[in-house]
C-alpha positions as a printed Julia matrix, in Angstrom:
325×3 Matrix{Float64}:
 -39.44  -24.95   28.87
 -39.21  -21.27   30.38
 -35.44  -22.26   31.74
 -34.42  -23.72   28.03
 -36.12  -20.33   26.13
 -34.43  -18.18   28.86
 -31.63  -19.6    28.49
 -31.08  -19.62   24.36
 -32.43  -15.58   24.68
 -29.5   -15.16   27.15
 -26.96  -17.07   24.94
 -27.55  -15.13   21.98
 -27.59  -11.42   23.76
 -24.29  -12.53   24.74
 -22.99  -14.06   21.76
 -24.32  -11.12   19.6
 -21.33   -8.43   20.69
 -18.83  -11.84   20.29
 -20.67  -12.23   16.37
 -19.97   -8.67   15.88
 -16.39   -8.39   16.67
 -14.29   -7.28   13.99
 -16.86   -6.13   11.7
 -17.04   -2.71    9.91
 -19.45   -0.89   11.8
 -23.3    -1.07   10.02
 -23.73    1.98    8.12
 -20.55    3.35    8.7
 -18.9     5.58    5.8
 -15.21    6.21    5.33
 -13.35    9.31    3.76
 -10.55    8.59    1.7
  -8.37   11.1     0.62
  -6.01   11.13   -2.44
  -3.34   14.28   -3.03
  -2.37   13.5    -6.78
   0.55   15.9    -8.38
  -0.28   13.98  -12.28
  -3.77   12.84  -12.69
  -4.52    9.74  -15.0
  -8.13    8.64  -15.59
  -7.1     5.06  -15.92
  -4.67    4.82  -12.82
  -7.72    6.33  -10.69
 -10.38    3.91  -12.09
  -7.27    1.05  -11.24
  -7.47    2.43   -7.46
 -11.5     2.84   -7.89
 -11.94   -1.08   -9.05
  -9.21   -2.39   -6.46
 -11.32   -0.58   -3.72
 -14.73   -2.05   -4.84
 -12.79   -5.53   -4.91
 -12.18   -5.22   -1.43
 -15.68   -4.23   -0.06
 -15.67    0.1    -0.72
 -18.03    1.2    -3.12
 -18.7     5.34   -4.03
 -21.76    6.29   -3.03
 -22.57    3.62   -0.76
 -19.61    3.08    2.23
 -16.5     5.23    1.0
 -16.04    8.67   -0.25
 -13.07    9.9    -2.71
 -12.08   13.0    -1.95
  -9.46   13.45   -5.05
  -7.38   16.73   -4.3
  -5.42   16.51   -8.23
  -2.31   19.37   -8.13
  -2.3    18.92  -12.05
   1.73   18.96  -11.83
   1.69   22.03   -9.52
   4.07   21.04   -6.66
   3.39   24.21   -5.05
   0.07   23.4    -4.5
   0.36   20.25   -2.97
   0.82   22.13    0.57
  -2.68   23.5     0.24
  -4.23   20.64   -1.12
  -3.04   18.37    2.12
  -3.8    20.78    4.49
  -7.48   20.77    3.15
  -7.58   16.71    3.44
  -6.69   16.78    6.83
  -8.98   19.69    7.84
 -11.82   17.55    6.58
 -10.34   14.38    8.79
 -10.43   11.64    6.16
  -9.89    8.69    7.58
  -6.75    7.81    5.45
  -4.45    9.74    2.53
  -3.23    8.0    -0.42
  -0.68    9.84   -2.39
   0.98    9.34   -5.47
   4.26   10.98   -6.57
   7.83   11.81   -4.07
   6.15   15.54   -3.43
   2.8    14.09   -2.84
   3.75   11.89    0.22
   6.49   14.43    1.54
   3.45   16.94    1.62
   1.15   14.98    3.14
   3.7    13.88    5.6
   4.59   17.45    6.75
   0.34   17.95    6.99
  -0.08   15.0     9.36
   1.51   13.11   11.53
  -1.51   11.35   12.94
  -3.75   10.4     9.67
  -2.17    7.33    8.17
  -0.8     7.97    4.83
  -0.08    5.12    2.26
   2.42    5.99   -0.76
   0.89    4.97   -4.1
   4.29    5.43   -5.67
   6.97    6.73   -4.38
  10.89    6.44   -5.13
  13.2     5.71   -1.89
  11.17    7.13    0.84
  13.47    6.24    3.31
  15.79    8.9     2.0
  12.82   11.13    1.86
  12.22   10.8     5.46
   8.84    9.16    5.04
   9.29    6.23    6.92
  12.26    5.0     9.42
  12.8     2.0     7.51
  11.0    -0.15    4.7
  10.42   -3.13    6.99
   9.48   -1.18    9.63
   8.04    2.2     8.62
   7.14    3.25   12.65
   5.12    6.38   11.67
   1.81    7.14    9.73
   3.45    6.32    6.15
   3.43    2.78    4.76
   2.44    1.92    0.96
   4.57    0.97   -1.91
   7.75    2.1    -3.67
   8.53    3.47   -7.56
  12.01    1.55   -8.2
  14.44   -0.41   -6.1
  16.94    1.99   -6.25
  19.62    4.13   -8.34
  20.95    1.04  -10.31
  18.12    1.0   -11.96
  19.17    3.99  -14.33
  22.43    2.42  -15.36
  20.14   -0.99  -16.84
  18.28    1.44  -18.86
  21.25    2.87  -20.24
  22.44   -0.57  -20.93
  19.3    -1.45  -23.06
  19.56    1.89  -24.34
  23.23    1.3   -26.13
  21.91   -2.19  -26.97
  19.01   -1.16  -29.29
  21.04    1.98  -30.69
  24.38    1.13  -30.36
  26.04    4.25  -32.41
  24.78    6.76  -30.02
  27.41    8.86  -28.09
  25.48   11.97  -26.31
  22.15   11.15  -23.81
  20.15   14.06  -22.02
  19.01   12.77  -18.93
  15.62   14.81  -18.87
  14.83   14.83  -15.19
  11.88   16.64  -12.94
  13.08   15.05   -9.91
  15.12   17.67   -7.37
  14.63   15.69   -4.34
  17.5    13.62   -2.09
  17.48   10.52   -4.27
  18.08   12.8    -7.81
  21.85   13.27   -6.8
  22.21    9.49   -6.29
  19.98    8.55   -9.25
  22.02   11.04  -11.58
  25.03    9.28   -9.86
  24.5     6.01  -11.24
  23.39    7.08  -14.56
  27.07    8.78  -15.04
  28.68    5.94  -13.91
  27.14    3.72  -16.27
  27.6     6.05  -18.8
  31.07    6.27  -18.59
  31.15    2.49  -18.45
  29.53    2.59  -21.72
  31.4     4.91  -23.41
  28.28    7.59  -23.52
  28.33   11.13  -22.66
  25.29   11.81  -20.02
  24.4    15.78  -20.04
  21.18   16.53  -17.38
  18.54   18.61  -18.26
  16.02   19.63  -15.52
  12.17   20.45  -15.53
  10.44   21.85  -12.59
   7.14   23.01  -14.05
   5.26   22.03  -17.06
   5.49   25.22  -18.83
   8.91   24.72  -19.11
   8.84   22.21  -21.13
   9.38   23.62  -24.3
  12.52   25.74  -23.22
  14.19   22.12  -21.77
  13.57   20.01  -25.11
  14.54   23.06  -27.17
  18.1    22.8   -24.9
  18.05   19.57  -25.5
  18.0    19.72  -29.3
  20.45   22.87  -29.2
  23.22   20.68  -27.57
  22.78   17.99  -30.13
  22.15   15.19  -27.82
  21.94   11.27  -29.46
  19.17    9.57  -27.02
  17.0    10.57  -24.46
  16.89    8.83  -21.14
  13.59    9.61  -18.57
  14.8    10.21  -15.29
  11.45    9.33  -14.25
   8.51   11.32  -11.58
   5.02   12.28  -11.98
   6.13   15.43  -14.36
   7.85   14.01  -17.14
   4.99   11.13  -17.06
   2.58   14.18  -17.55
   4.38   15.71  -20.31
   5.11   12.19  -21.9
   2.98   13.27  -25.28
   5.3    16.37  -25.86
   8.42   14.37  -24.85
   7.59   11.36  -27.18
   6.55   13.68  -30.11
   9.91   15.93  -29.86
  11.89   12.96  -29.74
  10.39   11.17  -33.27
  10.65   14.53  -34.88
  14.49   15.15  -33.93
  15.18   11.21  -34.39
  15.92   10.42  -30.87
  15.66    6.96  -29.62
  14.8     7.62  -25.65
  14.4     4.69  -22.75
  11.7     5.63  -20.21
  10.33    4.47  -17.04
   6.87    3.58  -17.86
   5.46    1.6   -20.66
   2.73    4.44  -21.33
   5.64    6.6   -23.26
   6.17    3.29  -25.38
   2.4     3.26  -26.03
   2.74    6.5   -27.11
   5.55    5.9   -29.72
   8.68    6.16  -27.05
  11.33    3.67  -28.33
  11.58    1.4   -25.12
  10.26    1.52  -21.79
  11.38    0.01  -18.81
  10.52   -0.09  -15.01
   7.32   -0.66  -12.86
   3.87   -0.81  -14.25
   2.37    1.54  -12.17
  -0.81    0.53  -12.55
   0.0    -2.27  -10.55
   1.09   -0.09   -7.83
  -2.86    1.99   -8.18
  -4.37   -1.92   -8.1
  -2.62   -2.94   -5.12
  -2.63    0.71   -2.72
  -6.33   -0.28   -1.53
  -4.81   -3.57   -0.12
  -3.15   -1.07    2.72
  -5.9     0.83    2.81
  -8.08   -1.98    3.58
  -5.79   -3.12    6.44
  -5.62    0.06    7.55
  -9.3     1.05    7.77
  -9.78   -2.49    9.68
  -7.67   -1.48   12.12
  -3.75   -2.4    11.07
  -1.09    0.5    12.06
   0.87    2.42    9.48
   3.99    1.74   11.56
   3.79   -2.0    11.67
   2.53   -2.65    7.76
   5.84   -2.66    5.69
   6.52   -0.96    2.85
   6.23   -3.11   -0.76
   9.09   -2.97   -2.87
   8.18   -3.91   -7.15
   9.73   -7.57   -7.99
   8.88   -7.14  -11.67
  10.22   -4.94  -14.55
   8.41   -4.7   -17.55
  10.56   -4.35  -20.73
   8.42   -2.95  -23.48
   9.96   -2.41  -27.08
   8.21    0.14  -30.09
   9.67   -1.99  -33.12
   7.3     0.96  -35.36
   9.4     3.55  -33.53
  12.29    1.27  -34.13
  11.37    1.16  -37.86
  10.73    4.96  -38.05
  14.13    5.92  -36.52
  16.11    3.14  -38.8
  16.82    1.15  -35.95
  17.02   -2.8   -36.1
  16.31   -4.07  -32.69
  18.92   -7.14  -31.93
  16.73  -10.76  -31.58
  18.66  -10.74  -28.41
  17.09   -8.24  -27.1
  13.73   -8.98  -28.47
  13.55  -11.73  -26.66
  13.99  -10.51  -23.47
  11.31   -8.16  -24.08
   8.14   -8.7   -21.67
   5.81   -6.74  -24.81
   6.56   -5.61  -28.65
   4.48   -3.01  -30.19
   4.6    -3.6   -33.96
C-alpha cells in the first residue's frame, strides 16, 4: 500500500508541470496598450467586449492603457513613446499614423494594426502573408481600386453630377496611388475630380468653405481617421449646399451622408483581440499574417436621397447591403 500511495504522489508531482503547460500563468496581469489618433466610444467598447470574449477582463487580468491623440498626429510620437516606457505587453493601434508611430517607438513590443490602409507600402510589415517584424493585425481596404467603385455608385445614384472634391486627410505613400485611381475613374466617367486636403481638424472649416467656393457637384471621402472624426461637420455642410457625397464608413450614412461604402470597422475593433490573444499566448508578430476585409457594406440614405431630390435606381437598391428610410 506504501509503494501504490508513493507511487500516485510521484505521478501527480510529475504530471502537475505537464497539466500546466500552456496555461496563462495564475494571477498573472497583462498591459495592453492602444495609441488611438480618432477616439469612438462604441469602437472601444467593440475591442473591450471582443477581449472579455476571449478570457481578458478590466480590473481582473488585463489593463487598457488608452493613449487617445484626439486627431493630433503630432502627438502620436509622444503618446507611443510613453506605451513603451511603461512595457505593455502588446500595442494596438488604429489609424495609418498610429501604427507608423508605434512602429518607429518599438521594434521589439508586438504591435497589431486595428485598421490600417496598405501597410506594406507604409513599411509596417515585409509582406501581408508574412509580416517578419513586430506588426501583424488587419487592413482598412484592399487597395486603390476601391475609390474608382465608389465613384461608380456615386454617378449611379446622381447621375447629372459633373465636379467631385475628393476631401482627403490622408498624406501618406498610398494617397498618391489612392488619388490615382480616383482620377482615372473619373475620367472614365466623364467627372471632373478636384482634391482638397485636411491635415488638422481646425481646418476644417477653411477646406469645406474651398470646397463650396469652387462649386463642386458631389463629395467623395478619401477616407482616414480625420475625416471619420469630422464626419458630423462634413455630413451637415454637404445637406446644406445639396451635395450628394459617397464615404467610406457607414457611420457618415447614419449621420445623413448619402451612401457609404467600404469596411465596417467595427468589425475590424471585434476581431483585433483575436491577434492579441494569439499573441499574449505566445504566437509571433512575424509569423501571424495580416487580415485583409472580404466584405463591403453598401449602405444607402433614401431620406438624404429624398432631401437632395434624388431617386435612387431599384438597381441599385438592390444591391444595397442596408437602406435608411
Amino acid at each position: 500500500m506504501r509503494l501504490i500511495g508513493l507511487a500516485v504522489v510521484l505521478a501527480l508531482s510529475l504530471g502537475a508541470p505537464l497539466a500546466a503547460e500552456g496555461q496563462q500563468p495564475a494571477g498573472k496581469v497583462y498591459r495592453i496598450g492602444l495609441l488611438i489618433l480618432v477616439s469612438d466610444p462604441a469602437y472601444e467598447e467593440v475591442f473591450r467586449q471582443s477581449l472579455k470574449e476571449r478570457g481578458y477582463e478590466e480590473g481582473k487580468n488585463v489593463v487598457l492603457e488608452w493613449r487617445r491623440a484626439e486627431g493630433r498626429t503630432e502627438r502620436l510620437a509622444d503618446l507611443a513613446a510613453d506605451l513603451v516606457g511603461r512595457r505593455v505587453d502588446v500595442i494596438v493601434t488604429a489609424s495609418n499614423a498610429a501604427a507608423v508611430a508605434a512602429k518607429d517607438a518599438t521594434t521589439t513590443i508586438p504591435i497589431v494594426m486595428a485598421a490600417v490602409g496598405n501597410p506594406e507600402q507604409r513599411g509596417l510589415v515585409a509582406s501581408l502573408s508574412k509580416p517578419g517584424g513586430n506588426v501583424t493585425g488587419l487592413t482598412l481596404n484592399p487597395g486603390a481600386e476601391i475609390a474608382g467603385k465608389m465613384l461608380e455608385l456615386l454617378k449611379e445614384a446622381a447621375p447629372r453630377i459633373g465636379r467631385v472634391a475628393l476631401l482627403s486627410a490622408d498624406a501618406g505613400p498610398n494617397a498618391p496611388i489612392w488619388t490615382g485611381q480616383a482620377n482615372t475613374a473619373a475620367r472614365a466617367l466623364g467627372l471632373q475630380l478636384q482634391r482638397f486636403v485636411i491635415k488638422t481638424p481646425d481646418q476644417i472649416s477653411d477646406v469645406l468653405a474651398d470646397i463650396a467656393r469652387e462649386r463642386q457637384d458631389a463629395l467623395l471621402d478619401g477616407g482616414g481617421a480625420l475625416t471619420f472624426s469630422l464626419r458630423r461637420s462634413i455630413v451637415e455642410f454637404a445637406a446644406k449646399n445639396r451635395l450628394p457625397g459617397i464615404y467610406g464608413v457607414r457611420a457618415f450614412a447614419d449621420e445623413g451622408g448619402l451612401m457609404s461604402y467600404g469596411v465596417d470597422p467595427k468589425d475590424l475593433f471585434r476581431r483585433a483581440p483575436i491577434f492579441v490573444d494569439k499573441i499574449l499566448k505566445g504566437a509571433k508578430p512575424a509569423d501571424l499574417p495580416v487580415e485583409q476585409p472580404t466584405k463591403f457594406e453598401l449602405v444607402i440614405n433614401l431620406k438624404t436621397a429624398k432631401a437632395l431630390g434624388l431617386t435612387i435606381p431599384q438597381t441599385l437598391l438592390l444591391r444595397a447591403d442596408s437602406v435608411i428610410e
